[in-house]
C-alpha positions in Angstrom: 289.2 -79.8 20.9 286.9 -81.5 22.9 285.1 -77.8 24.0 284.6 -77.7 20.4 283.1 -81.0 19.9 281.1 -79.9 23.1 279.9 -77.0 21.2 278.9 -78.8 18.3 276.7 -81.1 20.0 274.8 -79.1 21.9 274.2 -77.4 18.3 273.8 -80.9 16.6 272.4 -83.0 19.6 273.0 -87.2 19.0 270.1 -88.0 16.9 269.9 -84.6 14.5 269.3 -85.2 11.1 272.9 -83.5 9.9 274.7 -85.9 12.3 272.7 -89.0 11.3 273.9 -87.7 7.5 277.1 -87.8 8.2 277.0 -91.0 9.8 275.4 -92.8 7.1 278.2 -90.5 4.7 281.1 -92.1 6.7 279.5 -95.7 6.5 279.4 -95.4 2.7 282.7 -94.3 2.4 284.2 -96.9 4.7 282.2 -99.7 2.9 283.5 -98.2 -1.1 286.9 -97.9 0.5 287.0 -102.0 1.6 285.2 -103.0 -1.0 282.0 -104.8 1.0 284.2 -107.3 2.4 281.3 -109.2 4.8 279.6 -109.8 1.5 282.7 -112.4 0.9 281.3 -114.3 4.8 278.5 -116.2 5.8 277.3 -112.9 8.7 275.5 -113.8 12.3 274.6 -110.7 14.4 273.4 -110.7 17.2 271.3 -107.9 19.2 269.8 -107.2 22.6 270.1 -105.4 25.6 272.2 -108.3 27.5 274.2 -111.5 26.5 276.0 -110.1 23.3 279.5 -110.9 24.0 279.0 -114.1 25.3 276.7 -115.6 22.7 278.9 -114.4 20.0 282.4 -116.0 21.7 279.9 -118.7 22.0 279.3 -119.1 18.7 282.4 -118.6 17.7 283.8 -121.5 19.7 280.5 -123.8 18.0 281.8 -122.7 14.1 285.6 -122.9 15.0 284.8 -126.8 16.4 282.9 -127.0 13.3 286.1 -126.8 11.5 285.0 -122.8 9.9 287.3 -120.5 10.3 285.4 -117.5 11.9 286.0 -114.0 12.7 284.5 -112.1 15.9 283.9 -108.5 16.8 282.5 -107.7 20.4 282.4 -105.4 23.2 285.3 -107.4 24.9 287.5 -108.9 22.0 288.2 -109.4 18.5 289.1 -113.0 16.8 290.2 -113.9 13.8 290.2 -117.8 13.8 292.0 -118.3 16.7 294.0 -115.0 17.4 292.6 -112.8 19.5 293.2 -109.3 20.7 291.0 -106.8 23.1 288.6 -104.2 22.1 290.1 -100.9 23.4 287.8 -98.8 21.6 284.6 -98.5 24.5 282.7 -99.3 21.2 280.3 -102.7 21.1 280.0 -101.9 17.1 283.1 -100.2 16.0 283.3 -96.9 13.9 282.7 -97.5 10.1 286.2 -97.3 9.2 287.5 -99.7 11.7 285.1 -102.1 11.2 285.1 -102.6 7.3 289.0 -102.7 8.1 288.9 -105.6 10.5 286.2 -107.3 8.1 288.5 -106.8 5.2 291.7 -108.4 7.2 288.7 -111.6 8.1 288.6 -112.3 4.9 291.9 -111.9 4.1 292.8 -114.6 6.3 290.2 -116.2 4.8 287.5 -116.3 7.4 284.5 -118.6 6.2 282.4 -116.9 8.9 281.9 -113.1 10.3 280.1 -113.3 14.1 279.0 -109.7 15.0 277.4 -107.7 18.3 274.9 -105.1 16.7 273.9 -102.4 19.0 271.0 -100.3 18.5 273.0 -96.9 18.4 275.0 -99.0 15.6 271.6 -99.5 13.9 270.7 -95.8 13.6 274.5 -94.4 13.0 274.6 -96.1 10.3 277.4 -98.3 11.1 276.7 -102.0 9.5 275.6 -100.4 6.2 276.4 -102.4 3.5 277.1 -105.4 6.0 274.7 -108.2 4.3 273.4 -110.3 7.6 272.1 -113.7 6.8 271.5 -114.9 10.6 269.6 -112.2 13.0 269.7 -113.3 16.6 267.4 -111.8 19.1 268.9 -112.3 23.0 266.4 -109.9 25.3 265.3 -106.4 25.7 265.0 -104.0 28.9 264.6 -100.4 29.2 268.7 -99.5 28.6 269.6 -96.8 26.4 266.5 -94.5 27.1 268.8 -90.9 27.0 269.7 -92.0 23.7 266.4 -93.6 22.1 264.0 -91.5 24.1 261.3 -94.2 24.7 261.4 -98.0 25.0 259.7 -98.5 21.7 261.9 -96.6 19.5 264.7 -98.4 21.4 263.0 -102.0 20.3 262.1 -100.1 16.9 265.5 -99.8 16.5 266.9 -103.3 17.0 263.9 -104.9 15.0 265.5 -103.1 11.9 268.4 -105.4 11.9 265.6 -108.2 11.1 263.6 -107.0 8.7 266.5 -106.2 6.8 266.6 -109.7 6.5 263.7 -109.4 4.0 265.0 -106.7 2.0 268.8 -107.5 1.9 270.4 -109.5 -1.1 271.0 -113.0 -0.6 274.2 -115.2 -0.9 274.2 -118.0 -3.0 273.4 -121.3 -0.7 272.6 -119.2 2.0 269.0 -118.9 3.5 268.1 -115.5 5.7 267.6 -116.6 9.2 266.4 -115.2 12.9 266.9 -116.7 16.4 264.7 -115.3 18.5 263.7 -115.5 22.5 260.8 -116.3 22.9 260.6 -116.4 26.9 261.6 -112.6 26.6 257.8 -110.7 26.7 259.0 -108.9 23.5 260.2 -112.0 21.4 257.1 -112.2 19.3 258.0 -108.2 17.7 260.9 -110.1 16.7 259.5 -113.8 15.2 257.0 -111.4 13.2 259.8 -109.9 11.1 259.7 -112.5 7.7 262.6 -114.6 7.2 263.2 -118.0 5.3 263.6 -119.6 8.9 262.3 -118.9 12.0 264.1 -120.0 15.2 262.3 -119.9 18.5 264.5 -120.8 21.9 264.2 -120.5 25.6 263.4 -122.3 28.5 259.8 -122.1 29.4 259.0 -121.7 25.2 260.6 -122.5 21.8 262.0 -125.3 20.0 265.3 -125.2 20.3 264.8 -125.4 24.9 266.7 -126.0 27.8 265.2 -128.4 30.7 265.9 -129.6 34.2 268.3 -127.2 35.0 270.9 -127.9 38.2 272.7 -124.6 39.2 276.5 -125.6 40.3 279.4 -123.8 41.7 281.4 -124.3 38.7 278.5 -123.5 36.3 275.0 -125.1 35.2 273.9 -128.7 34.0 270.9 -128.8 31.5 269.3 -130.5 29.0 269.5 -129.2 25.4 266.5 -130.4 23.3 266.8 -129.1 19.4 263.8 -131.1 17.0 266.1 -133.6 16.0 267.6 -134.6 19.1 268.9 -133.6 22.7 272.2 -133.9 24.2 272.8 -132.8 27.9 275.2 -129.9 27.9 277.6 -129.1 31.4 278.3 -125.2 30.8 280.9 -124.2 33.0 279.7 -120.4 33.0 277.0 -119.9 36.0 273.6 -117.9 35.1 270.3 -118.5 33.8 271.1 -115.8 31.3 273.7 -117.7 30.4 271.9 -120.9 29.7 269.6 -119.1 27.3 273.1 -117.6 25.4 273.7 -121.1 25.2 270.6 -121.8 23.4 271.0 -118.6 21.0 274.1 -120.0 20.0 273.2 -123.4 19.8 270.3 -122.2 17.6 272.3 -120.2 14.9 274.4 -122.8 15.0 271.9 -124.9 13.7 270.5 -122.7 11.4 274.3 -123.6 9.8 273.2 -126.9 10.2 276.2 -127.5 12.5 275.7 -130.8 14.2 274.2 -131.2 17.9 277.6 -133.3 18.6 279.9 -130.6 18.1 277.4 -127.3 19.6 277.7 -129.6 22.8 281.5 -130.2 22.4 281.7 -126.5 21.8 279.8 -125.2 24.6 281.6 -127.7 27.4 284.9 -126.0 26.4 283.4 -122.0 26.9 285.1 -120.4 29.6 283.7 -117.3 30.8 284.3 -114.2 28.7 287.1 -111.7 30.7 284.7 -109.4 32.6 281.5 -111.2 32.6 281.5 -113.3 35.5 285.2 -113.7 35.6 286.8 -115.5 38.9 289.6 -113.8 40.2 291.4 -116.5 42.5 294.7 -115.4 44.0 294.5 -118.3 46.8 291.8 -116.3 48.7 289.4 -118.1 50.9 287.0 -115.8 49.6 284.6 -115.8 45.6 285.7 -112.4 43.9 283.5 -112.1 40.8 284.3 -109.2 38.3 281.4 -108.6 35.8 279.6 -105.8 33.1 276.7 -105.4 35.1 275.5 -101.7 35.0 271.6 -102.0 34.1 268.8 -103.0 37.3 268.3 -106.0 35.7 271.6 -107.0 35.2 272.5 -106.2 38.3 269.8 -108.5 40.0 270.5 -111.0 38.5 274.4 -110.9 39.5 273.3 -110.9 42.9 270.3 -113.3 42.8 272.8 -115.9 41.7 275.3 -114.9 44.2 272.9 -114.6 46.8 272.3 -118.1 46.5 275.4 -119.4 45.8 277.2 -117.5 48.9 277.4 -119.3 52.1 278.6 -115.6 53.8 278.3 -112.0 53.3 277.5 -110.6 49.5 279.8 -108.0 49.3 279.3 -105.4 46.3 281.1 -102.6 44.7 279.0 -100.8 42.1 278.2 -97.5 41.1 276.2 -95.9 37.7 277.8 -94.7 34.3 277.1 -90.6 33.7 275.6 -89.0 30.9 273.6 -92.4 30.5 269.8 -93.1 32.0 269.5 -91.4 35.0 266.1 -92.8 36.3 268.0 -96.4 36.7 270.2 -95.1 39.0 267.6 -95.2 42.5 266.8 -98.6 40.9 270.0 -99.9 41.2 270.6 -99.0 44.6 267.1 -99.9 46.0 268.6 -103.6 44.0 271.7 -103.4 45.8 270.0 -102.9 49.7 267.9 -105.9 49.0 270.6 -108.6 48.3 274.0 -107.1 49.1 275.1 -107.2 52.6 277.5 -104.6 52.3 277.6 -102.0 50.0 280.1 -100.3 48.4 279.3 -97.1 46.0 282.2 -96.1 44.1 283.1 -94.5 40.4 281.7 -96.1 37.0 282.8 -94.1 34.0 281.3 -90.9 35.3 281.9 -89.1 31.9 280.8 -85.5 32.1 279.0 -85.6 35.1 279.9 -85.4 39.0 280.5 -88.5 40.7 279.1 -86.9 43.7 275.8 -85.8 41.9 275.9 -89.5 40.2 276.3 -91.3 43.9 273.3 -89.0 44.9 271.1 -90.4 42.8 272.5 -93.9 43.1 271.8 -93.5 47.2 268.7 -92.4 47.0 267.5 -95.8 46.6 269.5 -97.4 49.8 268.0 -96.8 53.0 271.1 -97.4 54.8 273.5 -94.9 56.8 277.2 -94.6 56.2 279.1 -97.4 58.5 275.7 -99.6 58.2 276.6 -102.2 55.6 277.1 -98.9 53.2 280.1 -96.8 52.2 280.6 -94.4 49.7 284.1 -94.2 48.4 284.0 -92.4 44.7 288.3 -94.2 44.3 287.3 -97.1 42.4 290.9 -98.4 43.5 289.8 -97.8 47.1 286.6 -99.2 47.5 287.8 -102.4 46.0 290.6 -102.4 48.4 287.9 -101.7 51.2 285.6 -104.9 49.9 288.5 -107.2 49.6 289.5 -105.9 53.2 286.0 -107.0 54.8 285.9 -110.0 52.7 286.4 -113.3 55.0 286.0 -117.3 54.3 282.5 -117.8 53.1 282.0 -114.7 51.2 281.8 -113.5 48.0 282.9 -109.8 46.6 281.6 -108.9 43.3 282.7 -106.0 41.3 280.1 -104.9 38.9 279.8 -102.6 36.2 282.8 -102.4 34.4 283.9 -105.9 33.4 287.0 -106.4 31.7 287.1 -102.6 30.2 290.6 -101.1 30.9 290.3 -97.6 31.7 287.5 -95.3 33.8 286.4 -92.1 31.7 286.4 -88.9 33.5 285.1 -85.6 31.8 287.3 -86.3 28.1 290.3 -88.4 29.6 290.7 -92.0 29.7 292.0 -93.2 33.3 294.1 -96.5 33.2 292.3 -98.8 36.0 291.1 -102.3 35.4 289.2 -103.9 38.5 290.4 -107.2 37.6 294.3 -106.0 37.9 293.4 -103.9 41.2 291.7 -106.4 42.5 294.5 -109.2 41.6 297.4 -106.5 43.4 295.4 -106.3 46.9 295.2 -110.3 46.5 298.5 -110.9 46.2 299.4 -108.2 48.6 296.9 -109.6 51.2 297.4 -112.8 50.7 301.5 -112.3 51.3 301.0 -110.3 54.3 299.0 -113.0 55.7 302.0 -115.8 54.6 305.1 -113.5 56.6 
């Protein structure tokens, strides 16, 4: 089967024409067969390259402490109201089918609110056809996805058509079309131009809906949220500039729904971090372990920059680069990792079709360092955690980028069980009892 499917892509490559038709066939089917559920919802998606899944769970906590019920469909998890359950499916957007099916069972349980992650290969596939969006949120762009799109500007393209379907798209009754936007990101203006009945502008340098005198913390950040009709000052107990301006996109679209500044502060003060996106794991340790999604250069530096400044010892990181994706990111990523991390680890991440071995190449290519110098190449994901946890003493902190809270490593056509987060949590526990008898 999958030498077939094999076949039939390098036939009908990603983007051909047929394959796009058949996309947008499947879409229209799925949407006749649930009968346009999300046009029953008041619909926020939100787009970029980073901060997705942790500004939708954000707004999701503001509209649930709003008293709305609210369904969610990320990357990481699904919610509807308050139950949640994991997104197995390596999908950010899920497959027409599936989604109209979890949309229909929202309103079924009669979800007031549908909060969405859009990616851009969801755009062109086809896959939120005949989902009516009446909030378009706008988190950042960076070169990611450039295999796929080709160029950055067909990538951004792509992602502005969620917005000016604003324009074009039928309206609700009561219900005005909005977009949050960045502004701080270089590109946010592409975005702002798009028409829509309301604008929103946020960030930290720009925008009216800003963040001000922030104080970075151990246990997250401190700043000031300033909206036009007020300002509240807001203890988020997730660490990161990025996620300080998540914050704002949420509060923002939040206030597009005119929910009150009282409650987006209640709401964000409760937000714990999202499994797999700067998730503690704490197994009595003297030591920070950090698992997070970071698997782009930028994301990546900013992982470290904020661990680099948090840790008092050695920056330990395990990292490597997802095959069949952008291969030019790779040398970036290690060049990244030789500049912060004190030792490095290169190991596995999702290798796909490719060789690990010709993957680490590339990867290595941008550290200057020799095996045994602060660098080791171990291609067992399992291992080279087990190796970082090893060389971990009080002080220092190990973070395990790239895979988050995902479940499973793909290798060739087979999903492989392996969750850093359980690994990570065994060698604990087995260290940690050693160390006690």
């Amino acid at each position: 089967m999958n030498s077939l499917k094999d076949f039939l892509r390098s036939i009908f490559p990603d983007r051909h024409p047929l394959r796009l038709f058949y996309h947008k066939c499947m879409a229209v089917l799925a949407v006749l067969r649930y009968e346009f559920p999300a046009n029953k919802m008041m619909v926020v998606a939100v787009t970029g390259s980073k901060g997705k899944t942790t500004t939708c769970n954000m707004l999701h906590r503001i509209f649930t402490e709003a008293g709305l019920k609210t369904g969610m469909l990320t990357t990481v998890n699904f919610k509807i109201g308050e139950f949640e359950e994991a997104n197995l499916e390596k999908q950010s957007t899920l497959s027409p089918f599936l989604l109209q099916k979890k949309i229909r069972e929202m309103v079924s349980a009669r979800c007031k609110v549908l909060v969405l992650e859009v990616t851009s290969h969801s755009i062109i596939q086809s896959r939120i056809f005949g989902i009516n969006v009446d909030t378009a949120v706008f988190t950042n762009i960076e070169n990611e996805h450039l295999d796929y799109h080709g160029t950055f500007d067909d990538y951004m393209q792509t992602k502005g058509r969620l917005f000016s379907a604003l324009n074009t798209s039928a309206r609700k009754p009561n219900l005005q079309k909005c977009s949050v936007v960045n502004v701080d990101d270089p590109n946010g203006g592409y975005f702002t131009a798009f028409p829509a009945d309301q604008v929103f502008e946020y960030g930290i340098q720009k925008g009216t809906y800003v963040a001000r005198n922030l104080q970075s913390e151990p246990g997250g950040t401190k700043f000031l949220l300033k909206i036009p009709n007020g300002e509240a000052e807001v203890l988020l107990k997730i660490p990161g500039r990025i996620n300080v301006y998540n914050a704002l996109a949420a509060a923002a679209a939040a206030a597009a729904m005119h929910v009150p500044l009282t409650v987006i502060k209640s709401a964000l003060e409760k937000m714990q971090p999202i499994q797999g996106r700067l998730e503690v794991i704490d197994e009595g340790q003297p030591f920070t372990v950090i698992v997070d999604y970071a698997h782009t250069e930028k994301s990546l530096e900013a992982l470290l920059g904020l661990f680099r400044e948090l840790t008092k010892g050695k920056l330990i990181l395990v990292f490597g680069a997802t095959g069949d994706r952008d291969r030019t990111k790779r040398p970036k990523m290690g060049e990244i990792a030789h500049k912060f991390a004190d030792t490095i680890i290169l190991t596995n991440d999702d290798p796909y079709t490719e060789s690990p071995e010709g993957i680490a190449a590339e990867v290595r290519a941008g550290i200057p360092r020799t095996e045994g110098n602060g660098f080791w190449q171990i291609l067992d994901r399992r291992e080279a955690i087990r190796l970082a946890l090893a060389l971990a003493g009080p002080g220092d902190s190990v973070l395990l980028a790239g895979k988050g809270a995902e479940e499973f490593q793909v290798v060739g056509h087979q999903k492989i069980p392996h969750d850093d987060r359980v690994v990570a949590r065994e060698c604990l526990a087995r260290a940690v009892d050693v160390t006690l008898n």
